[in-house]
MIFI-795704 format. One record per residue: residue number from 1; residue in one letter; y, x, z of N, C-alpha, C, O in turn. Coordinates in nm, 2 decimals, padded with zeros to 4 digits. Example, Ala and Ser with C-alpha at 12.3 -4.5 7.8 and 13.67 -1.06 7.14 Angstrom:
<recs>
(1; "a"; (-00.57; 01.32; 00.78); (-00.45; 01.23; 00.78); (-00.33; 01.32; 00.78); (-00.33; 01.42; 00.85))
(2; "s"; (-00.22; 01.28; 00.71); (-00.11; 01.37; 00.71); (00.00; 01.29; 00.79); (00.11; 01.34; 00.80))
</recs>
This chain:
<recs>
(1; "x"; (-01.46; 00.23; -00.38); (-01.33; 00.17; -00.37); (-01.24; 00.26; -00.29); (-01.29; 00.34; -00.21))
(2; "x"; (-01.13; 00.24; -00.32); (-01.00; 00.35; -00.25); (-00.93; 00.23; -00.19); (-00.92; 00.11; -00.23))
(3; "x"; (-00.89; 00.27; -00.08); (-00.77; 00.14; -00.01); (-00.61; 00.26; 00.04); (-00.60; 00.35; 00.12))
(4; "x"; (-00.53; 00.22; -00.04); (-00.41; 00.29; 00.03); (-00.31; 00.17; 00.06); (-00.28; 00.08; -00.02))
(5; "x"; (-00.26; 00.19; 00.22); (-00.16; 00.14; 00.23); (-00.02; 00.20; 00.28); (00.00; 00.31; 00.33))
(6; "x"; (00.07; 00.09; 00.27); (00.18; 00.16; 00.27); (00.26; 00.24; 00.36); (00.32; 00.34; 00.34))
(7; "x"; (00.25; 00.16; 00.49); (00.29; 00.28; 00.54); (00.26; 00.42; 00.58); (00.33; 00.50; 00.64))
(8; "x"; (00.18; 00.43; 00.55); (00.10; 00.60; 00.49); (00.13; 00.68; 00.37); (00.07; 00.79; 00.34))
(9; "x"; (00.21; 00.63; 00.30); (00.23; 00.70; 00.13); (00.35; 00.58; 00.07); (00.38; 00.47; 00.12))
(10; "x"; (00.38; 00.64; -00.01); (00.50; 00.56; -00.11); (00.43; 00.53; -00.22); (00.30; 00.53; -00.22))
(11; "x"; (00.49; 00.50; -00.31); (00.48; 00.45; -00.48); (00.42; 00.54; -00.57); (00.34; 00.53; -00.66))
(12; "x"; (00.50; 00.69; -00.48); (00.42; 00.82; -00.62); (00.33; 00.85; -00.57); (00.25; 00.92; -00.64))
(13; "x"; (00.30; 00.82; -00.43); (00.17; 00.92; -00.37); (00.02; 00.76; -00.43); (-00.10; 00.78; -00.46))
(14; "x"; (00.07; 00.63; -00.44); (-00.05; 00.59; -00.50); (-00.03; 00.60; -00.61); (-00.12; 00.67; -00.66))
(15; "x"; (00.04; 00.57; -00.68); (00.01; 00.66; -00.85); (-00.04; 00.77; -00.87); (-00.09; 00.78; -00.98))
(16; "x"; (-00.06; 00.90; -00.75); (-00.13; 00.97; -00.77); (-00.24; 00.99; -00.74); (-00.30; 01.09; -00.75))
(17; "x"; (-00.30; 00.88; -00.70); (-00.43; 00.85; -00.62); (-00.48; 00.74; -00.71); (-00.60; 00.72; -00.72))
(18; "x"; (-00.41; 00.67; -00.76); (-00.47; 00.62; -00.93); (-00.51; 00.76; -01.01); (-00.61; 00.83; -01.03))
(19; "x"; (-00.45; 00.76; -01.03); (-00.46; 00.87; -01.16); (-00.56; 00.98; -01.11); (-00.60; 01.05; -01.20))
(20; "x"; (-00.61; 01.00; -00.95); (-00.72; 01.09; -00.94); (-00.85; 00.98; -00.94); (-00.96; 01.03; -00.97))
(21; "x"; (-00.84; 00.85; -00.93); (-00.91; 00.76; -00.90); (-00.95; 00.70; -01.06); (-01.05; 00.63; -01.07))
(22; "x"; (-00.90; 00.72; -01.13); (-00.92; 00.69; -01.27); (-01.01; 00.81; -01.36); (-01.11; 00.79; -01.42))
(23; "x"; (-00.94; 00.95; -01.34); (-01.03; 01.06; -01.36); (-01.16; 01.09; -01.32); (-01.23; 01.16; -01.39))
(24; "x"; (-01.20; 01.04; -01.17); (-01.31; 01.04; -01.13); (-01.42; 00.94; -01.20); (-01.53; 00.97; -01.26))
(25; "x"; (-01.34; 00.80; -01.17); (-01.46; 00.65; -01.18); (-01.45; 00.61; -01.32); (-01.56; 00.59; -01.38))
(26; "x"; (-01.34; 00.60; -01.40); (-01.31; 00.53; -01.55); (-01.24; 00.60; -01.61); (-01.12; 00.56; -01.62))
(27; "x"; (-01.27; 00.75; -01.67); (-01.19; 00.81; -01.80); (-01.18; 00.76; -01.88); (-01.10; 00.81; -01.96))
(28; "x"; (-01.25; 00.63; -01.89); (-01.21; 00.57; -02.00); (-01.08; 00.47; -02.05); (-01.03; 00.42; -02.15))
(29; "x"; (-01.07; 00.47; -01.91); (-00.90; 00.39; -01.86); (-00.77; 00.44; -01.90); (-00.74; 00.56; -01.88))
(30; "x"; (-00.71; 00.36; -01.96); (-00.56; 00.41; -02.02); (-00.48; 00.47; -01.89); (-00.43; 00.40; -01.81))
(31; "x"; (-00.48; 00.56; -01.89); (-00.42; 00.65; -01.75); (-00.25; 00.62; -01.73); (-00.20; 00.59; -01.62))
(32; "x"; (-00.19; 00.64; -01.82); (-00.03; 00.58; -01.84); (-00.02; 00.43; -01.76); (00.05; 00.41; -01.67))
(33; "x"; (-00.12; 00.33; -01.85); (-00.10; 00.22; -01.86); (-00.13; 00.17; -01.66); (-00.08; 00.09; -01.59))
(34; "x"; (-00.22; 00.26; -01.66); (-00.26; 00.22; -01.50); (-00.16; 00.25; -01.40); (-00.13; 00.16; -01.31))
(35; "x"; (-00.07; 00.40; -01.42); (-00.02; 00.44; -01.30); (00.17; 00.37; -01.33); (00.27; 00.37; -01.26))
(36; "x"; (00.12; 00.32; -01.46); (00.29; 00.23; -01.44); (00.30; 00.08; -01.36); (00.38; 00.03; -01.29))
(37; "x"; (00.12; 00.05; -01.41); (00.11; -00.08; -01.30); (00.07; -00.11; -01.19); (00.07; -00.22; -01.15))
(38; "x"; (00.04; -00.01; -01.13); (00.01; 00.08; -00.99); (00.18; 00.09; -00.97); (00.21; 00.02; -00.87))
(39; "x"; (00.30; 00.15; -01.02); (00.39; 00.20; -00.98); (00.47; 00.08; -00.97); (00.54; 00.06; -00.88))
(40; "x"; (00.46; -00.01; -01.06); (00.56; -00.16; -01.05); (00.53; -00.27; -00.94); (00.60; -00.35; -00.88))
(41; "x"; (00.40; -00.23; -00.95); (00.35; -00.36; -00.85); (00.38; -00.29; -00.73); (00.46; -00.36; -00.66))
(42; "x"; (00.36; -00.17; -00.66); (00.41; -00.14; -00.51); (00.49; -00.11; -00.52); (00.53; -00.08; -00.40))
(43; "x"; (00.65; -00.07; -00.65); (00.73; -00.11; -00.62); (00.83; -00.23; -00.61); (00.95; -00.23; -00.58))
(44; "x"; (00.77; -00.32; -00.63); (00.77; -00.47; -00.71); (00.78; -00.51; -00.49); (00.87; -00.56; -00.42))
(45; "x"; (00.65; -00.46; -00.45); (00.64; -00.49; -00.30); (00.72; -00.49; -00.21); (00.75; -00.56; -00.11))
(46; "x"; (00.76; -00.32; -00.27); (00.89; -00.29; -00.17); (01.04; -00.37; -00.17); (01.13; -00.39; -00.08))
(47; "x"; (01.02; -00.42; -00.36); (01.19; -00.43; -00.36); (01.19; -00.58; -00.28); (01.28; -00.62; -00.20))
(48; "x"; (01.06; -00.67; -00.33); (01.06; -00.83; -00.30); (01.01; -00.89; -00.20); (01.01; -01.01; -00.19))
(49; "x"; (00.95; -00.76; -00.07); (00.89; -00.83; 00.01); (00.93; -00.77; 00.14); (01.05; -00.75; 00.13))
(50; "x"; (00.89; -00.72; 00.27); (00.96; -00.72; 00.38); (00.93; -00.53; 00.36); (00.99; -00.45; 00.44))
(51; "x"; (00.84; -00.47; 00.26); (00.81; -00.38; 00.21); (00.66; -00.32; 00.25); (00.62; -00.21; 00.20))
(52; "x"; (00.57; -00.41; 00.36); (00.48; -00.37; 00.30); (00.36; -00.41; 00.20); (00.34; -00.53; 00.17))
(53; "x"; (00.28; -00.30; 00.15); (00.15; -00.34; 00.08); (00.04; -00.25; 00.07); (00.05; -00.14; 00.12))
(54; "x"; (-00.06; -00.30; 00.01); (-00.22; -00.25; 00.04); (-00.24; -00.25; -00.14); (-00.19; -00.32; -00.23))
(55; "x"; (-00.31; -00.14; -00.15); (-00.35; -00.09; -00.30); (-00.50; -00.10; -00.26); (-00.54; -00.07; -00.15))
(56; "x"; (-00.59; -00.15; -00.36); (-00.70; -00.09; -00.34); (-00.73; -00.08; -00.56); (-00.69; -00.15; -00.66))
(57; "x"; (-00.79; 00.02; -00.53); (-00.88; 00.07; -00.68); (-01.04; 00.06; -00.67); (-01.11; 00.13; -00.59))
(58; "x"; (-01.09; -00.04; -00.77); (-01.24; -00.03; -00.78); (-01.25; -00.05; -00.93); (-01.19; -00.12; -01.02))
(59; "x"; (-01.39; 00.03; -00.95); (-01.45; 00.04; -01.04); (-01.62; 00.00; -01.04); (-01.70; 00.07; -00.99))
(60; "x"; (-01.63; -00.10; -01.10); (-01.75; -00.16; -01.16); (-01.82; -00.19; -01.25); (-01.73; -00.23; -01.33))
(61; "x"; (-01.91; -00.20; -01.31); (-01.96; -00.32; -01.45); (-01.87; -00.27; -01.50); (-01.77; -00.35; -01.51))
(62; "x"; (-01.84; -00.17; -01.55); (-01.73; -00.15; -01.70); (-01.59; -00.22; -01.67); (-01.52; -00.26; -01.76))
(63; "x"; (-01.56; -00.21; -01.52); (-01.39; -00.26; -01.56); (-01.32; -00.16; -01.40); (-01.37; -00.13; -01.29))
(64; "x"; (-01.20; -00.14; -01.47); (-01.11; -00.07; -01.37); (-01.02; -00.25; -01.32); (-00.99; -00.35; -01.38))
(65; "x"; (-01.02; -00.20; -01.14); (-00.94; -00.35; -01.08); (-00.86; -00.29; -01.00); (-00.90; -00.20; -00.92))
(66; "x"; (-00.73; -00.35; -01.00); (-00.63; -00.22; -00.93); (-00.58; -00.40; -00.88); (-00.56; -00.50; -00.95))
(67; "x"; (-00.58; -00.37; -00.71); (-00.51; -00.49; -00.68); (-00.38; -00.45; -00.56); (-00.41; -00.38; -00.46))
(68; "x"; (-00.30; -00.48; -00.58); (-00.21; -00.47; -00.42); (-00.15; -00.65; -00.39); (-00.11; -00.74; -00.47))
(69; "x"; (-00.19; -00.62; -00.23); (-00.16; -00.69; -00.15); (-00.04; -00.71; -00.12); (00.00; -00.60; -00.17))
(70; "x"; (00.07; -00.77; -00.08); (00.17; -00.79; -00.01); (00.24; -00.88; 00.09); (00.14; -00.96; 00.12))
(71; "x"; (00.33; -00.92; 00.15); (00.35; -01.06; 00.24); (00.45; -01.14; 00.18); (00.53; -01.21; 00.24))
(72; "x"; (00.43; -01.13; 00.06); (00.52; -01.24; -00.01); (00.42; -01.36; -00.07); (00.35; -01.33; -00.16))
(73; "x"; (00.41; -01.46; -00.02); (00.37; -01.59; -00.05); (00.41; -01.62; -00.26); (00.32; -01.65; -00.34))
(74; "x"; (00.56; -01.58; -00.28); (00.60; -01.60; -00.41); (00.56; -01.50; -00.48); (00.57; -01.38; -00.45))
(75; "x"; (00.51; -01.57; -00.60); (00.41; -01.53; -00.72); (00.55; -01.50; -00.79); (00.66; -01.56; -00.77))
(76; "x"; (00.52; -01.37; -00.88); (00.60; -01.32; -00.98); (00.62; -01.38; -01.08); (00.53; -01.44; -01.14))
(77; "x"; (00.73; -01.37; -01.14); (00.79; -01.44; -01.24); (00.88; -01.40; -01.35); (00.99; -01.35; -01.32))
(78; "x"; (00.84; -01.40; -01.46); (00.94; -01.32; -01.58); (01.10; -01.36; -01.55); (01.14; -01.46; -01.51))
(79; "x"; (01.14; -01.28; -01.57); (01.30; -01.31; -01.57); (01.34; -01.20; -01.66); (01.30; -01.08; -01.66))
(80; "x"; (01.48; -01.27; -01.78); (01.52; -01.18; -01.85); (01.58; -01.04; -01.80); (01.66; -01.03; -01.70))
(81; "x"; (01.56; -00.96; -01.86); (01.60; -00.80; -01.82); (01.73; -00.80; -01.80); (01.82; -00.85; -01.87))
(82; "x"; (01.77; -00.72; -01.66); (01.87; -00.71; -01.67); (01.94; -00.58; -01.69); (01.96; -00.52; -01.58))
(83; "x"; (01.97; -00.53; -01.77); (02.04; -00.34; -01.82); (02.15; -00.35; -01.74); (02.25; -00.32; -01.81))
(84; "x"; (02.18; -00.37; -01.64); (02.28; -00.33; -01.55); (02.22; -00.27; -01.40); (02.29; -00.24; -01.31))
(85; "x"; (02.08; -00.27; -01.42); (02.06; -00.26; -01.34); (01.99; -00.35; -01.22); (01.95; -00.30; -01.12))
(86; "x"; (01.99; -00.46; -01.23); (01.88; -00.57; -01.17); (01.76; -00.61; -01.21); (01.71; -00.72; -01.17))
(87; "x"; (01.70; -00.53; -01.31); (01.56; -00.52; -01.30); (01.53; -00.65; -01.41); (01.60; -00.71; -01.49))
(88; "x"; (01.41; -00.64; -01.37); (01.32; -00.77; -01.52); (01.22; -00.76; -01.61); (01.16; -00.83; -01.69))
(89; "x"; (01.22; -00.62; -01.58); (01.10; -00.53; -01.68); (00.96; -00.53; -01.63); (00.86; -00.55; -01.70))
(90; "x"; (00.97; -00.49; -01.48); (00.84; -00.49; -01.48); (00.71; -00.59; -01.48); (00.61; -00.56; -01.53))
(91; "x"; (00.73; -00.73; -01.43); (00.67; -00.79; -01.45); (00.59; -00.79; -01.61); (00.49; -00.73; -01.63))
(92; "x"; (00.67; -00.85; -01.69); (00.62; -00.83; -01.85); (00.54; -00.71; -01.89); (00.45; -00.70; -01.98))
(93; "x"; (00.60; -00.60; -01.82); (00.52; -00.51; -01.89); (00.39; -00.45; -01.81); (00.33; -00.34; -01.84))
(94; "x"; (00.37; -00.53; -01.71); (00.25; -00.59; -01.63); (00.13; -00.64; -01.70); (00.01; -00.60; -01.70))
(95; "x"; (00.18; -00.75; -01.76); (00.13; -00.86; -01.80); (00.12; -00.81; -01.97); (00.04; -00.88; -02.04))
(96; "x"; (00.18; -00.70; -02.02); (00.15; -00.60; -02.15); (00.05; -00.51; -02.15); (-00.03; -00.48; -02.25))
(97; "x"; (00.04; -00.43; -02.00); (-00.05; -00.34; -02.02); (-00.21; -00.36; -01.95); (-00.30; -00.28; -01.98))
(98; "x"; (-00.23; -00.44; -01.89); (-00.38; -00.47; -01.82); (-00.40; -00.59; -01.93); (-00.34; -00.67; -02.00))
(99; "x"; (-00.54; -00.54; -01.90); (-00.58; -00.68; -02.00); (-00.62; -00.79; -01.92); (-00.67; -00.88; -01.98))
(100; "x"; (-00.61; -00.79; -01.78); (-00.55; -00.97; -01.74); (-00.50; -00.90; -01.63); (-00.53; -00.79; -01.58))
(101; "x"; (-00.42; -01.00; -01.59); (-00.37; -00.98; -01.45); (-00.41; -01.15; -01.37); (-00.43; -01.26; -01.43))
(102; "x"; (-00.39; -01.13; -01.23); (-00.42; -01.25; -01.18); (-00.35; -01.26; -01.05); (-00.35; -01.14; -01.00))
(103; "x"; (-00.30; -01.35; -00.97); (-00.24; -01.35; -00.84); (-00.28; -01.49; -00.80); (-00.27; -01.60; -00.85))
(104; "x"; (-00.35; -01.42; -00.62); (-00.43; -01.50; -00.60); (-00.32; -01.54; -00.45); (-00.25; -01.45; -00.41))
(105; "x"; (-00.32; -01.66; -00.40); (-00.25; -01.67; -00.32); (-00.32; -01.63; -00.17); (-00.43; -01.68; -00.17))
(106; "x"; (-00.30; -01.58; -00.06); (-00.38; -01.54; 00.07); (-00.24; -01.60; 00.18); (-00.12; -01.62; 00.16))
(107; "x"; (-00.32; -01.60; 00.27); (-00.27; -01.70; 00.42); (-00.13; -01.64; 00.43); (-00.02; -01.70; 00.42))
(108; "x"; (-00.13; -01.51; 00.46); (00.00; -01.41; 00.47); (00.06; -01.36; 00.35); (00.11; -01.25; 00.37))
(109; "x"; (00.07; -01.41; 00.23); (00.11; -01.34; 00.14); (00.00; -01.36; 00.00); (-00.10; -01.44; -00.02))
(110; "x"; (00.05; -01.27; -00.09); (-00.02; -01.30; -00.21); (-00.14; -01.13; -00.26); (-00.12; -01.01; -00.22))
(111; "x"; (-00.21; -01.17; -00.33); (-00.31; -01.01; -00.42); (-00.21; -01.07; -00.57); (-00.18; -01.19; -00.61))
(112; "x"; (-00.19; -00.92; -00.63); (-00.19; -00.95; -00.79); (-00.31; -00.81; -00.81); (-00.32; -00.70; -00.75))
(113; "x"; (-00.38; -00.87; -00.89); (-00.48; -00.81; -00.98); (-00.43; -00.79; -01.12); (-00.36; -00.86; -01.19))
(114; "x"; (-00.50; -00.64; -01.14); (-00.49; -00.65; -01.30); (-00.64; -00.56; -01.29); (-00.69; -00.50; -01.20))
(115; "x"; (-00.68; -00.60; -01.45); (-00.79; -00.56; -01.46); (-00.83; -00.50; -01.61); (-00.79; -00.56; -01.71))
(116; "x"; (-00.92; -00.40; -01.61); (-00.90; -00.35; -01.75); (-01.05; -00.32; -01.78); (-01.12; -00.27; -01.69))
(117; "x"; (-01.08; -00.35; -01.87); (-01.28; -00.34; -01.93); (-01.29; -00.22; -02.04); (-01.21; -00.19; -02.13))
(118; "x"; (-01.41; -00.16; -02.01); (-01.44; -00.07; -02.09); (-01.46; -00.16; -02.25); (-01.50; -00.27; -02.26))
(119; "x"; (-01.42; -00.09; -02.32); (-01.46; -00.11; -02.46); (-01.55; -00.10; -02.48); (-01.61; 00.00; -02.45))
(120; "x"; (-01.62; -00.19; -02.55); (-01.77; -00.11; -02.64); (-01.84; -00.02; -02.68); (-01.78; 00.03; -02.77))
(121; "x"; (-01.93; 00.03; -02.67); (-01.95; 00.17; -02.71); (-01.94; 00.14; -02.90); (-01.97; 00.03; -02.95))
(122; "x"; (-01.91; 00.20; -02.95); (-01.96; 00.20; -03.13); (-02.05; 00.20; -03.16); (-02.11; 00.30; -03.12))
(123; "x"; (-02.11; 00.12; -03.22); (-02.28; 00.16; -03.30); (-02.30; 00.31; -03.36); (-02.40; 00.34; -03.42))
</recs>
């Protein structure tokens, strides 16, 4: 498991510690798909919450689990896009690229999980 938190690194330095953390444990992980939801969600932290959060990356049993921590109590919520400039995207395309996401609520704040499973090998 990797633990990065925030006040130590920004947004691109854990995207890049996904993306070394994916090369190492699960090549088999959609690499794009990880470091945009790695990138939304701790930026998701910064823009909605007092700014900080905790990343952790684990790999087990055939699944990549990318969770960050934050101190916001409120659970994310789709809202239509705004092309001006106020945002809306990320959530959805959250909830597009992991094949589940989940947010669990904690005393100080909330985890969103996303989680992605190896595929089957082919016969």
């Amino acid at each position: 498991m990797v633990v990065v938190i925030s006040p130590y690194v920004d947004c691109a330095s854990a995207r890049d510690t996904a993306a070394r953390f994916v090369a190492e444990h699960c090549p088999w992980a959609d690499l794009d798909a990880v470091q945009l939801v790695v990138t939304e969600l701790t930026a998701n932290a910064l823009r909605h919450t007092d700014g900080w959060w905790r990343l952790r990356l684990r790999a087990e049993h055939g699944e990549l689990t990318v969770e960050v921590d934050d101190s916001s109590p409120a659970a994310p919520e789709a809202r239509a896009p705004d092309f001006e400039g106020g945002g809306g995207f990320g959530w959805p395309m959250i909830l597009s690229l992991a094949g589940r996401v989940e947010v669990q609520p904690r005393s100080a704040g909330k985890t969103v999980r996303a989680v992605w499973s190896r595929a089957p090998e082919a016969a």
